[in-house]
MOPAC internal coordinates of N, CA, C and O (Angstrom, degrees):
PM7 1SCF
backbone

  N    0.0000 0     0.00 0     0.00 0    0    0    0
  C    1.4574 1     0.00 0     0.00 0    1    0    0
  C    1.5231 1   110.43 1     0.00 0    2    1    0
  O    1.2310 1   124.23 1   124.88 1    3    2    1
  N    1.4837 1   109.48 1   -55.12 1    3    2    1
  C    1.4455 1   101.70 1   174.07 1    5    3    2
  C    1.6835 1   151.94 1   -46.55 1    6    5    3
  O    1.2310 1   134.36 1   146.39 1    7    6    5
  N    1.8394 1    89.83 1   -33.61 1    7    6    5
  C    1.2080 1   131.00 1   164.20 1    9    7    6
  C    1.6418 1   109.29 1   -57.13 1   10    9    7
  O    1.2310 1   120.89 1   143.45 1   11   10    9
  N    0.8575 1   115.90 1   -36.55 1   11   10    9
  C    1.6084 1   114.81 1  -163.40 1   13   11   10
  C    1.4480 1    96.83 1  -115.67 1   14   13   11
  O    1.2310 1   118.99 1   127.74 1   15   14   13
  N    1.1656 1   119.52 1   -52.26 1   15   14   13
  C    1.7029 1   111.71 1  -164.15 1   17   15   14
  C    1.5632 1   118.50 1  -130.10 1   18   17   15
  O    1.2310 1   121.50 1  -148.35 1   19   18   17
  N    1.6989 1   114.74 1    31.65 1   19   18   17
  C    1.3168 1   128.50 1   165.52 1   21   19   18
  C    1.2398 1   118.47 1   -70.22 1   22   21   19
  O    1.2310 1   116.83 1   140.67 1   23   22   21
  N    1.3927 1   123.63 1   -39.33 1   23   22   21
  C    1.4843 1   137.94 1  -170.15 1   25   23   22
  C    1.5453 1    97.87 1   -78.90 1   26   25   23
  O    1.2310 1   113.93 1   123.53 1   27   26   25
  N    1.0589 1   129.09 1   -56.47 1   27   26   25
  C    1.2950 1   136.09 1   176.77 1   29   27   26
  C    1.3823 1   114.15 1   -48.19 1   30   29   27
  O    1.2310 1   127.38 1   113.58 1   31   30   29
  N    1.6198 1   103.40 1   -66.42 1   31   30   29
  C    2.1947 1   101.40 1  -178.48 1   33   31   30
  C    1.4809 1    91.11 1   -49.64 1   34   33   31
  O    1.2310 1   112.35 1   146.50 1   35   34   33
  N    1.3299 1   132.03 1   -33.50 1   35   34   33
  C    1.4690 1   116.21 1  -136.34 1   37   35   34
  C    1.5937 1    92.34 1   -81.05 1   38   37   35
  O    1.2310 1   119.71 1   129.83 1   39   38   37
  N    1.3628 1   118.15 1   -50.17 1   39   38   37
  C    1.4735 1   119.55 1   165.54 1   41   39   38
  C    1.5631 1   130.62 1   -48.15 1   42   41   39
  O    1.2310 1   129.16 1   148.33 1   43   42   41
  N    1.1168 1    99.95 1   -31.67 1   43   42   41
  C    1.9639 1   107.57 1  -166.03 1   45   43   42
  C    2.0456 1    86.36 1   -81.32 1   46   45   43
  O    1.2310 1   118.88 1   134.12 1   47   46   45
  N    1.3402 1   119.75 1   -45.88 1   47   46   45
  C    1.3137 1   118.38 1  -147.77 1   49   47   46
  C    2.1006 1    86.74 1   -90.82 1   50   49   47
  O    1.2310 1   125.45 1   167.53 1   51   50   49
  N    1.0270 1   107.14 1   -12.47 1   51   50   49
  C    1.5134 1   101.35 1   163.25 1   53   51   50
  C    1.4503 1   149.78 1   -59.86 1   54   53   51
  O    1.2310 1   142.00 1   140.33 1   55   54   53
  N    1.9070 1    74.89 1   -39.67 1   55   54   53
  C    1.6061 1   104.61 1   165.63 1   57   55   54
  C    1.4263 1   151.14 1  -118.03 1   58   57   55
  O    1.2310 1   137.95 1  -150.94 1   59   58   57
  N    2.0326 1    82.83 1    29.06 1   59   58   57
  C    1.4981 1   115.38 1  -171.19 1   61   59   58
  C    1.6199 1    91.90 1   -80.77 1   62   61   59
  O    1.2310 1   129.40 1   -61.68 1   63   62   61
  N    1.6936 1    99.48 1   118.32 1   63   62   61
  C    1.6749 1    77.84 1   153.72 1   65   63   62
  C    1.5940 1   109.14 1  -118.32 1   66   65   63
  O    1.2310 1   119.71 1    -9.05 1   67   66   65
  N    1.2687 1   118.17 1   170.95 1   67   66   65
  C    1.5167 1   126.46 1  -176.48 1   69   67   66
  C    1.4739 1   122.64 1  -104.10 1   70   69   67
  O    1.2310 1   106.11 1   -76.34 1   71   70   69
  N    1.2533 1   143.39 1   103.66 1   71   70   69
  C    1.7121 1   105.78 1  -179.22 1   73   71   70
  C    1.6214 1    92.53 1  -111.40 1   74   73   71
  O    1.2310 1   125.58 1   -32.81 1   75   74   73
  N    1.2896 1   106.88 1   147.19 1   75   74   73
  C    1.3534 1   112.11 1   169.98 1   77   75   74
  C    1.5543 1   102.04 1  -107.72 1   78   77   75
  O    1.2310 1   121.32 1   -24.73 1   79   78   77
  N    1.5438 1   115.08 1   155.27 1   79   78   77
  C    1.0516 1   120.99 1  -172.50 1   81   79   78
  C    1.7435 1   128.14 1    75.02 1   82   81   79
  O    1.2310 1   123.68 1  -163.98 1   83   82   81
  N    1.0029 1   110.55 1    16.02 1   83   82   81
  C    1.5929 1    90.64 1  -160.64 1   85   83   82
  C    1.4263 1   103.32 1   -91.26 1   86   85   83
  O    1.2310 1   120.27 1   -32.95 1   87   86   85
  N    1.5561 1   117.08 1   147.05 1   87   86   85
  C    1.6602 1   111.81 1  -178.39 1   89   87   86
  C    1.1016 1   102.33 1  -104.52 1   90   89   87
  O    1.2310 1   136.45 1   -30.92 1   91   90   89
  N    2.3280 1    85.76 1   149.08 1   91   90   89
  C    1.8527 1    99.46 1   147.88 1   93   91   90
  C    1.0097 1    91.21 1  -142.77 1   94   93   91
  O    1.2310 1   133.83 1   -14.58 1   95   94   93
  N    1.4242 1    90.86 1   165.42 1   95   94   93
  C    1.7558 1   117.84 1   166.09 1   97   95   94
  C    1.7544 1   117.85 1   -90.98 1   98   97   95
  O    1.2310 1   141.26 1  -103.11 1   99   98   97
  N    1.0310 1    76.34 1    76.89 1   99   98   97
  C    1.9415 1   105.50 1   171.93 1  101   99   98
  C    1.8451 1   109.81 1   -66.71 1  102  101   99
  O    1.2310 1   130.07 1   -31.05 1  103  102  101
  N    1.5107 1    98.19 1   148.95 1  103  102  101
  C    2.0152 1    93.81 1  -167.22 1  105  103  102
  C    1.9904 1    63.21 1  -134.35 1  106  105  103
  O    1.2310 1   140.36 1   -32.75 1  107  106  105
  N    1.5138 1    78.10 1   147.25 1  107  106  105
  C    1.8327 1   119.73 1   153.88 1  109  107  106
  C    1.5890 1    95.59 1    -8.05 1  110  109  107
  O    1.2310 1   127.12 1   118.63 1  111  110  109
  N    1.2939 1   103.91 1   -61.37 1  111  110  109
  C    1.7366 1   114.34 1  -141.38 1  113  111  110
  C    1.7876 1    98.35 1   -78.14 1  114  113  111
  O    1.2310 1   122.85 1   148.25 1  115  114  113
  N    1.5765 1   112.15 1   -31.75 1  115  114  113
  C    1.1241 1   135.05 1   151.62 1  117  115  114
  C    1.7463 1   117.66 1   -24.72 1  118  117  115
  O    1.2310 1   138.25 1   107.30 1  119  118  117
  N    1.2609 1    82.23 1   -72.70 1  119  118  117
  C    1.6594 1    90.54 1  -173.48 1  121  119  118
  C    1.6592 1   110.40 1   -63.88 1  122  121  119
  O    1.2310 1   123.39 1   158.23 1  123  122  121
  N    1.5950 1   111.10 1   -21.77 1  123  122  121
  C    1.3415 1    99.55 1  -150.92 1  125  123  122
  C    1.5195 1    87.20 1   -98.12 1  126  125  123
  O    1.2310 1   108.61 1   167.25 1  127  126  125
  N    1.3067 1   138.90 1   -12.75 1  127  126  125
  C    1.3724 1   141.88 1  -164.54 1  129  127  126
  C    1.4961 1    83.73 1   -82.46 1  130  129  127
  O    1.2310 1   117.75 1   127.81 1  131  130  129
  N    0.9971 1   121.89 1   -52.19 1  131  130  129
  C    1.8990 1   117.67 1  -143.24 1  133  131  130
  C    1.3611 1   109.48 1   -58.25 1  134  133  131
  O    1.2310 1   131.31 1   -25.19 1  135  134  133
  N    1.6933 1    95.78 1   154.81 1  135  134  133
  C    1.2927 1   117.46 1   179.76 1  137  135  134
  C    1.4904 1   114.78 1  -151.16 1  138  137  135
  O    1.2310 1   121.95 1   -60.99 1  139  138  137
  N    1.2695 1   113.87 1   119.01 1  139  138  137
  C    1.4331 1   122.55 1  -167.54 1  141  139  138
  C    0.9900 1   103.96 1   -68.40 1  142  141  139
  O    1.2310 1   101.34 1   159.09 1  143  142  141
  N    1.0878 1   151.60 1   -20.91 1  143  142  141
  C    1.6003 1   138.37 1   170.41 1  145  143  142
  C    1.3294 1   125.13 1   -86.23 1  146  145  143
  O    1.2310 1   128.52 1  -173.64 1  147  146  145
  N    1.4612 1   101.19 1     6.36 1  147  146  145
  C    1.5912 1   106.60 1   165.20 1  149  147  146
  C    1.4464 1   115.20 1  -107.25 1  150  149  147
  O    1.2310 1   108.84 1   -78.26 1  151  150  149
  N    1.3589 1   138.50 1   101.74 1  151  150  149
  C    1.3568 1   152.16 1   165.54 1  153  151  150
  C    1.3715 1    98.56 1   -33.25 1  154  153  151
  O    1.2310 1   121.40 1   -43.19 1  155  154  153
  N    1.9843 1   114.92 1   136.81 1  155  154  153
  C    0.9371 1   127.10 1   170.75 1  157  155  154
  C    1.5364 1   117.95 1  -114.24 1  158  157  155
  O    1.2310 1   112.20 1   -40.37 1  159  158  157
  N    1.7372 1   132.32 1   139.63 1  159  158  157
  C    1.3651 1   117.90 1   153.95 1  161  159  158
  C    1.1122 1   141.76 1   -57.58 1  162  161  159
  O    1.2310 1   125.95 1   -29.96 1  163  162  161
  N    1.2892 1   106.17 1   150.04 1  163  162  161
  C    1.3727 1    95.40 1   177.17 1  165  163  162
  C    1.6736 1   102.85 1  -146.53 1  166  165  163
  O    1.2310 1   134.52 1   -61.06 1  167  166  165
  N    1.3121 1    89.52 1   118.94 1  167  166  165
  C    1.5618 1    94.37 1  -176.63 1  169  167  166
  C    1.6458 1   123.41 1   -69.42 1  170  169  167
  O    1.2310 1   115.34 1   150.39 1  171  170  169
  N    1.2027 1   126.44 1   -29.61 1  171  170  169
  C    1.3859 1   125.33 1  -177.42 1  173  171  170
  C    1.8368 1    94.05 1   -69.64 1  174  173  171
  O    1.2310 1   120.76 1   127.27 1  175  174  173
  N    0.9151 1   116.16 1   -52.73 1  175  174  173
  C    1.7861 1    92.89 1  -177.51 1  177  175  174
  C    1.5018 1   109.07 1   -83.32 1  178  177  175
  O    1.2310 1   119.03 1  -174.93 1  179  178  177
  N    1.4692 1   119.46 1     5.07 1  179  178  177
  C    1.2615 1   119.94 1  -170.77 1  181  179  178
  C    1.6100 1   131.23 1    42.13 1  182  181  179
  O    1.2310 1   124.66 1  -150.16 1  183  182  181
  N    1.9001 1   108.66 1    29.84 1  183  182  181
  C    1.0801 1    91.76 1   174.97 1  185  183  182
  C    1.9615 1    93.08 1  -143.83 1  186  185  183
  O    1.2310 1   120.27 1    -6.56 1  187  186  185
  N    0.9632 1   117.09 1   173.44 1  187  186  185
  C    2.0103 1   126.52 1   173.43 1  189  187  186
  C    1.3220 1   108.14 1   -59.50 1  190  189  187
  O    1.2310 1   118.36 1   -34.64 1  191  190  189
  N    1.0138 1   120.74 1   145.36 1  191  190  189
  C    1.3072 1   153.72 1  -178.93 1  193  191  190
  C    1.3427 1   119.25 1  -137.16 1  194  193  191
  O    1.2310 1   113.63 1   -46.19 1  195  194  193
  N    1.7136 1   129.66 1   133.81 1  195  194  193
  C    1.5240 1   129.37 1   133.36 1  197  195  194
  C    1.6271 1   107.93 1   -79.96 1  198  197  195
  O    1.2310 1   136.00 1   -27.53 1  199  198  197
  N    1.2913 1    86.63 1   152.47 1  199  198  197
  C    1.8427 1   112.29 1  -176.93 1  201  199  198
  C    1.5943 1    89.64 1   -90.68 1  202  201  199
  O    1.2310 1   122.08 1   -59.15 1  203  202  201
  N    1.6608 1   113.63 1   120.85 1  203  202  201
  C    1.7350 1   102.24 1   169.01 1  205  203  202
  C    1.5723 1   101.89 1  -105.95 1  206  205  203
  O    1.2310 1   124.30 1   147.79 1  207  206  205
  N    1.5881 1   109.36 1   -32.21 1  207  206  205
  C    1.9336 1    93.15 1   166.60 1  209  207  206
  C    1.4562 1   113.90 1  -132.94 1  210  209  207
  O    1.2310 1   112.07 1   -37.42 1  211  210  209
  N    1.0631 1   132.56 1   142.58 1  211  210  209
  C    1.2362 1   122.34 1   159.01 1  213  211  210
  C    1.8889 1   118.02 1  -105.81 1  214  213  211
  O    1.2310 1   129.89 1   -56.92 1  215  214  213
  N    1.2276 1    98.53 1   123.08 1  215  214  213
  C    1.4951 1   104.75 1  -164.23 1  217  215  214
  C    1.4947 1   119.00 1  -104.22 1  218  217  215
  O    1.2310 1   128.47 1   -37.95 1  219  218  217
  N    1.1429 1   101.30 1   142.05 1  219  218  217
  C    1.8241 1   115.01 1  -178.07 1  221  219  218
  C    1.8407 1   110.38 1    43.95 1  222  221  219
  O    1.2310 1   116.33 1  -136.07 1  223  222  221
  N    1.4410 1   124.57 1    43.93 1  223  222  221
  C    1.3544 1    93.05 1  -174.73 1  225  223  222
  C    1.9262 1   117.17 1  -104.69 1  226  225  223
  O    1.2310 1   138.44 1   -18.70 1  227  226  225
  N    1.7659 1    81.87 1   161.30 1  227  226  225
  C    1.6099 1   105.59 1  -173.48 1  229  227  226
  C    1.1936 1    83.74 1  -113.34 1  230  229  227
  O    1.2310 1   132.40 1   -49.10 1  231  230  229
  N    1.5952 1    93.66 1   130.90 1  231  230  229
  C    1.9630 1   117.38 1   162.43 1  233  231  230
  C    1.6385 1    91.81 1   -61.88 1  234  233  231
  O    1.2310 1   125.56 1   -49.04 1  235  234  233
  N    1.9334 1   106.92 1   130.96 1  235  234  233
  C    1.1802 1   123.12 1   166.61 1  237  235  234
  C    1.6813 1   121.56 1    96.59 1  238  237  235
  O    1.2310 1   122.84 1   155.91 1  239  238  237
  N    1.5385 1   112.17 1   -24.09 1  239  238  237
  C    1.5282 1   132.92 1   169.97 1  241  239  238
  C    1.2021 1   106.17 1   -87.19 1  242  241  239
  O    1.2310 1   116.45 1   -22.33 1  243  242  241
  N    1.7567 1   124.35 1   157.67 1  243  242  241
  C    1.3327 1   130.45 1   130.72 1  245  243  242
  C    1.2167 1   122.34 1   -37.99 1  246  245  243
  O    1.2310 1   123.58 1   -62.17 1  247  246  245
  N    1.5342 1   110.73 1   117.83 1  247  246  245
  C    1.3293 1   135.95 1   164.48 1  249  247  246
  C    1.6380 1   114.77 1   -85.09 1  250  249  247
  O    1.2310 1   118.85 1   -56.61 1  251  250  249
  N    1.4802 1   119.80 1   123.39 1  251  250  249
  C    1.4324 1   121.98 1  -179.01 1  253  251  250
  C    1.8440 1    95.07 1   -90.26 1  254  253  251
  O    1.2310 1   127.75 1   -59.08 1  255  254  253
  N    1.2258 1   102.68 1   120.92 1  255  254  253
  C    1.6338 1   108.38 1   162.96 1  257  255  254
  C    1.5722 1   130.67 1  -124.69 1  258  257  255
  O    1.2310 1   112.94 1   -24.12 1  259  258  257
  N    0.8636 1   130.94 1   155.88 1  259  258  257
  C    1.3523 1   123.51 1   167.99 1  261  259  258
  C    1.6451 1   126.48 1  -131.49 1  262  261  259
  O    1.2310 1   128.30 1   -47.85 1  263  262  261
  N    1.5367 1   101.63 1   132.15 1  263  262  261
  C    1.3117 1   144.49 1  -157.44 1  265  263  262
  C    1.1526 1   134.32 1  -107.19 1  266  265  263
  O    1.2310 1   114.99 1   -55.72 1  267  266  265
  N    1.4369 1   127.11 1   124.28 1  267  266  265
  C    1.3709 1   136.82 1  -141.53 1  269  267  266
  C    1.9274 1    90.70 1  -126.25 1  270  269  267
  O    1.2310 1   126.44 1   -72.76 1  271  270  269
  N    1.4522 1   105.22 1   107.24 1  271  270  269
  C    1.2807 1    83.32 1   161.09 1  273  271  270
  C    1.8460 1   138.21 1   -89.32 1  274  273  271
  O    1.2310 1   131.31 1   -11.24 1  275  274  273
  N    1.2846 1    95.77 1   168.76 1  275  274  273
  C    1.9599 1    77.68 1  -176.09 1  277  275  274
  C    1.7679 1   117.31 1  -122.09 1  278  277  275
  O    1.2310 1   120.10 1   180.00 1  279  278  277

């Protein structure tokens, strides 16, 4: 494994960043479209993201989620 794909994890997991918490204001239709295997933008860090949780949400409130960038 190391031989072949050490250099690689070692790079990809370098430039993982994580944010926990970050909000949106997600609607019903929001939740019901989504699909975790589709990467979302996000303009304040200006770069893609997967969604790994989305937590406690109310249609119409800030939603706390957390975000994996890629």
């Amino acid at each position: 494994k190391n031989k072949y794909y050490g250099t690689l994890e070692n790079k990809i997991l370098k430039d993982v960043r994580f944010i926990e918490d970050a909000e949106f204001l997600l609607t019903a239709q929001d939740i019901q479209d989504f699909n975790p295997s589709i990467p979302i933008y996000v303009e304040k860090f200006g770069a893609y993201f997967y969604v790994n949780k989305i937590k406690n949400f109310v249609s119409g409130r800030l939603t706390k989620c957390d975000i994996i960038r890629i």
